[in-house]
C-alpha atoms as one frame of an Amber mdcrd trajectory, in Angstrom:
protein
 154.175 126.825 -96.729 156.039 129.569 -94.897 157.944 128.976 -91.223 158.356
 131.717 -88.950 160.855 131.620 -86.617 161.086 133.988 -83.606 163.853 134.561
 -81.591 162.746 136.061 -77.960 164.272 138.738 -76.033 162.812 140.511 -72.930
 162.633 143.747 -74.885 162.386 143.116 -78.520 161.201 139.639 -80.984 163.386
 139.023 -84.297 161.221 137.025 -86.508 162.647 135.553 -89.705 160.081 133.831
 -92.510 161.236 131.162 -94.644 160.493 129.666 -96.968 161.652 126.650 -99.444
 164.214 128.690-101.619 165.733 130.800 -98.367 164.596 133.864 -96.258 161.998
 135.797 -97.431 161.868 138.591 -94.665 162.418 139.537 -91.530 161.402 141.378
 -88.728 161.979 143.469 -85.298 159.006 144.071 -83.037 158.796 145.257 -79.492
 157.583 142.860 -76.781 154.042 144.710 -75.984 150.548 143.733 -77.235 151.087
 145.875 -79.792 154.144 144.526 -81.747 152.368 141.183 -81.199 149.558 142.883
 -83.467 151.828 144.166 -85.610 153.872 140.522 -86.106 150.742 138.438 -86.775
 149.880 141.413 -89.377 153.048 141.549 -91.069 152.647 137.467 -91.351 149.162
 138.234 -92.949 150.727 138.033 -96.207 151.464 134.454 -95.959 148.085 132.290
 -95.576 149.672 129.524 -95.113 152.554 129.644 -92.265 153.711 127.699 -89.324
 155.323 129.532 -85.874 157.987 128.359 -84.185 159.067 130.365 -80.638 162.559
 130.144 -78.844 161.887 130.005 -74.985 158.439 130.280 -75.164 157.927 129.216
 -71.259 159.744 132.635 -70.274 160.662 135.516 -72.933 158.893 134.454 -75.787
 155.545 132.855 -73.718 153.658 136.469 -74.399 153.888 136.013 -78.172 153.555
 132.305 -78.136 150.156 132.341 -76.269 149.281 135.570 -78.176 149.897 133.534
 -81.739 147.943 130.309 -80.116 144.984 131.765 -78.852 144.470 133.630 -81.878
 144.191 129.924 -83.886 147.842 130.184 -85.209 149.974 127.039 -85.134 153.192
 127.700 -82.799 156.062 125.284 -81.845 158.215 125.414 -79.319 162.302 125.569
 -79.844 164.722 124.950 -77.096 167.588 127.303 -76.950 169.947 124.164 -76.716
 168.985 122.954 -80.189 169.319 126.693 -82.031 172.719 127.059 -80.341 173.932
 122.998 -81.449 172.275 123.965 -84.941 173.942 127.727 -85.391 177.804 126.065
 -85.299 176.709 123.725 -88.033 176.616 126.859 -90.665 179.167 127.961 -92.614
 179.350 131.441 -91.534 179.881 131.489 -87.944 178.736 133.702 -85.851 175.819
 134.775 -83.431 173.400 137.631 -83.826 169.298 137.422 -83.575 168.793 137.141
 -87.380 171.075 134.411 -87.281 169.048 132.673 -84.246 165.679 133.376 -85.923
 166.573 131.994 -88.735 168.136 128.830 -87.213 164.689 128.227 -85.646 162.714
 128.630 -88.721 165.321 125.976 -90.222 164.695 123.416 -87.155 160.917 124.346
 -87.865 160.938 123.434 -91.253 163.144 120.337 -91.127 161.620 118.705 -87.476
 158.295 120.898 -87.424 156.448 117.047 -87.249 158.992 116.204 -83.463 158.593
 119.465 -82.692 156.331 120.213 -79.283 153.480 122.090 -80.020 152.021 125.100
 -77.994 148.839 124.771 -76.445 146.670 128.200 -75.462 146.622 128.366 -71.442
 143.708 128.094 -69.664 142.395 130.090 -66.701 142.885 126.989 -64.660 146.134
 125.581 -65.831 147.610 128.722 -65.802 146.565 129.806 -62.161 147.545 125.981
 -60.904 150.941 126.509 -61.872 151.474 130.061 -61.099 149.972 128.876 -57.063
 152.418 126.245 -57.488 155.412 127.787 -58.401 154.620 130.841 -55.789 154.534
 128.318 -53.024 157.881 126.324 -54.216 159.287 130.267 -53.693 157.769 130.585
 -50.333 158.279 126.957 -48.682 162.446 127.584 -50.193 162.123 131.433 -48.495
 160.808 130.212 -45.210 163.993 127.320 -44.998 166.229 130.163 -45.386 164.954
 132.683 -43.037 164.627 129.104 -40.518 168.056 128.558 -40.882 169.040 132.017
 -40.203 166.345 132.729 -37.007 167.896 129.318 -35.908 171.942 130.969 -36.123
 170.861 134.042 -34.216 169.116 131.954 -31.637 172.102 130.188 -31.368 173.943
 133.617 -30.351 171.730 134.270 -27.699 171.136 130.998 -26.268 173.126 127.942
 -27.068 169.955 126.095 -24.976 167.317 127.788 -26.369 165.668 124.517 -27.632
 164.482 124.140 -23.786 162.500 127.353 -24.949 161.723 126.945 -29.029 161.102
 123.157 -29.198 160.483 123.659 -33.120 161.530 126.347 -35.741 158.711 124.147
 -38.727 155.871 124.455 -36.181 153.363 127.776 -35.890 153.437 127.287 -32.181
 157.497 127.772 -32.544 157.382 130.665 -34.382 155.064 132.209 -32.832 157.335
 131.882 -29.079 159.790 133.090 -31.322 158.114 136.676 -32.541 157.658 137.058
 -28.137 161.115 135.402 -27.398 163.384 137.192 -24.663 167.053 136.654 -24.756
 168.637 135.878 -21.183 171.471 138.654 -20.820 170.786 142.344 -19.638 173.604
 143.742 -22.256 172.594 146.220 -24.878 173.847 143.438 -27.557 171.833 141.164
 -26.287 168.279 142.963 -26.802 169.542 144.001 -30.716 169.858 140.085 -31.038
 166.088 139.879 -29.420 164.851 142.419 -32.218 166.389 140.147 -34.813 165.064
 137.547 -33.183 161.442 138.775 -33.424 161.835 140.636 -37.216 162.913 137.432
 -38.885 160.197 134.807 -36.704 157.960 137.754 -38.057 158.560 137.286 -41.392
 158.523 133.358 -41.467 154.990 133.693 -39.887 153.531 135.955 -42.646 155.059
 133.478 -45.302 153.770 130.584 -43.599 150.163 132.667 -44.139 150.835 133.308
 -47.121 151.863 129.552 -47.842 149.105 128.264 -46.425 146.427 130.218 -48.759
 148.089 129.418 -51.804 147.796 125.892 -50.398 144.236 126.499 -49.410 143.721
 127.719 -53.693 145.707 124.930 -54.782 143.725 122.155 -53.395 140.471 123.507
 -54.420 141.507 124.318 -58.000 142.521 120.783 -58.013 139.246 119.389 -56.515
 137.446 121.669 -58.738 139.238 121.410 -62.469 141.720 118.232 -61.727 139.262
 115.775 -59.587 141.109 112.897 -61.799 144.628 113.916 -60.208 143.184 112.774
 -56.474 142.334 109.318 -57.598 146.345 109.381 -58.132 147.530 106.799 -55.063
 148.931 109.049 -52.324 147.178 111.946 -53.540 144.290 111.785 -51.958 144.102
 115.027 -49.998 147.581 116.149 -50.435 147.612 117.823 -53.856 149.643 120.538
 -52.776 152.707 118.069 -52.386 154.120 116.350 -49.895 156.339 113.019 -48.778
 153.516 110.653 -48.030 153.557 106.954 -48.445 152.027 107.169 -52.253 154.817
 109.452 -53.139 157.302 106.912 -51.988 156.009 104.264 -53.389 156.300 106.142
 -57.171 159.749 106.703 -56.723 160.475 103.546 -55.978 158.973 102.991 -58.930
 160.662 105.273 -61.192 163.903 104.217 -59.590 163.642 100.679 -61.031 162.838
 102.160 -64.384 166.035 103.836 -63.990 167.955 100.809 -63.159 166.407  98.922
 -66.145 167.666 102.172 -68.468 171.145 102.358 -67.087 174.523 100.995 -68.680
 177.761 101.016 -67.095 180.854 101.363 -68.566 184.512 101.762 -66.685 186.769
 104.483 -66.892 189.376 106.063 -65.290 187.741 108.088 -62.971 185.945 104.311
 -61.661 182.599 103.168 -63.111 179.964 105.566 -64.553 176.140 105.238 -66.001
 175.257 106.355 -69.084 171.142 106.293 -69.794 170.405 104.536 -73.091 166.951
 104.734 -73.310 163.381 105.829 -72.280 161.722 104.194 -69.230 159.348 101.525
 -70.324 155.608 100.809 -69.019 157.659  98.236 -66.356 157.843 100.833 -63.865
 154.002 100.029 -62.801 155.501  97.134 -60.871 155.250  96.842 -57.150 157.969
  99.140 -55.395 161.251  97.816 -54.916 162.644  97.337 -51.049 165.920  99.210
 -52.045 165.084 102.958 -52.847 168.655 103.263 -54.876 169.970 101.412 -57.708
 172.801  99.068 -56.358 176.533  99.077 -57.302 176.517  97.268 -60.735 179.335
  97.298 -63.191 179.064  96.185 -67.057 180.709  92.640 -66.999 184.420  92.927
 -68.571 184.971  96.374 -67.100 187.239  96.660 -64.171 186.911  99.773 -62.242
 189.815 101.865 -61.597 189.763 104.674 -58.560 187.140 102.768 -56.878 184.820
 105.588 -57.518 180.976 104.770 -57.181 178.576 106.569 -58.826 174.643 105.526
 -58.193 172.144 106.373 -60.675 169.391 108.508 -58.766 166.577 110.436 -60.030
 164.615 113.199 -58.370 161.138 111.595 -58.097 159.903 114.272 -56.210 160.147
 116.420 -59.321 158.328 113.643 -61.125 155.602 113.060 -58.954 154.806 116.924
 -58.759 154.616 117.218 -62.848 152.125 114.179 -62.806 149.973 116.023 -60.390
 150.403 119.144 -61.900 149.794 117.131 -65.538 152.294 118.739 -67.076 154.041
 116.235 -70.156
């Protein structure tokens, strides 16, 4: 058995094969389709081999999916363990043969616990590029909110008797025709701005709304299971509905059940000690945070409380997304 580790880089791949008794080559390609070619025919050599990718959600996801759609076995290798793994060696350092061969090492020793790579689909793949384009948009459209709602502010400290609502299409679209009282010349450039940034919040709220429109038929179409999902129902582009509440409230007494706390001198902290068990399908808690609760024995010092919290939000969008 050979492992092939790859270490990813936005221009070139370093790929290192090992095998039992050490390195047995290594390799530079460029990041193209056709130093993917080349890699999987320089690997020819060895029937029987096993890949393993460093960041293969963002450099190294071209190769990766390359290697897996073509029937090869790939792994995926977090840049956190290569790093923890290169200051074990005895000759310190950091270069890319050093990183590829660290991840043909982890393959080799933990290829069993290691995740494996799946080839995307046409579905899957399109889901969560829709998704992550409309995270971009709904965190563009806040900003350029907050800023149309400081220049409104400069031309009228009252102009909330005029724009009721900055979230609202209606509000926006008083904004793109709003008139600023004054007959100065500053006060029509502050109109202009006015107008040019409620412009562009109403072409990203379009544009919002038609990856919303995609989303929720790709989900209805390839995910039906997802909207059986209570509080999905007709929401699967996200949202804070009552279902959504109601799972982290859930996940939030998981948390509590995984917590320790220990004292300090900085006051008490939490420390998770292990995974969340199949308890969290209880019926929601009426506290949404995990209350003040020291170890017994400890005595805090500082008076500092810390409160373990967990971003369910997150949570509840990979379950509907059905990501692991």
């Amino acid at each position: 058995m050979i492992w092939i580790g790859i270490d990813a880089h936005k221009r070139v791949h370093q790929a290192v094969a090992l095998s039992m008794d050490g390195v047995l080559a290594q390799k530079v390609i460029a990041n193209t389709a056709v130093g993917w070619t080349e890699l999987l025919r320089w690997a020819s050599t060895w029937p029987e081999r096993i890949w393993a990718v460093e960041g293969s959600g963002s450099l190294g996801r071209g190769v990766a999916q390359f290697l897996a759609v073509g029937g090869e076995q790939v792994h995926e290798v977090n840049p956190r363990w290569t790093a923890h793994r290169r200051r074990g060696l005895r000759r310190l350092g950091k270069s890319d043969v050093l990183d590829a061969q660290v991840v043909a090492r982890l393959l080799r020793e933990e290829g069993e616990s290691l995740p494996l790579i799946q080839a995307e689909t046409v579905a899957s793949a399109s889901l969560q590029l829709w998704s992550r384009l409309r995270d971009d948009l709904v965190l563009d459209m806040t900003r350029l909110r907050n800023r149309l709602h400081a220049l409104l502010l400069l031309c009228d400290p009252e102009y909330k008797h005029v724009i009721r609502s900055l979230r609202s299409r209606i509000g926006i679209q008083a904004a793109c025709a709003y008139t600023a009282p004054g007959t100065s010349q500053l006060d029509r450039v502050r109109e202009q701005a006015v107008r040019l940034v409620a412009k562009q919040i109403a072409l990203l709220m379009d544009q919002e709304r038609e990856l919303r429109t995609n989303i929720e038929s790709s989900v209805r179409q390839h995910f039906a299971p997802l909207l059986r999902i209570e509080g999905r129902a007709g929401d699967p582009g996200g949202g804070s509905d009552r279902g959504t509440r109601h799972a982290a409230a859930r996940f939030r007494r998981a948390a509590d059940r995984c917590t320790r706390w220990r004292g300090t001198r900085r006051g008490i902290q939490c420390r998770r000690s292990e995974a969340p068990s199949e308890s969290w399908r209880e019926p929601p808690s009426e506290h949404a945070a995990v209350p003040h609760r020291p170890r017994p024995g400890t005595r805090p010092m500082g008076g500092l409380r810390r409160t373990w919290l967990v971003d369910c939000k997150k949570v509840v969008h990979h379950v509907r997304l059905g990501a692991r």
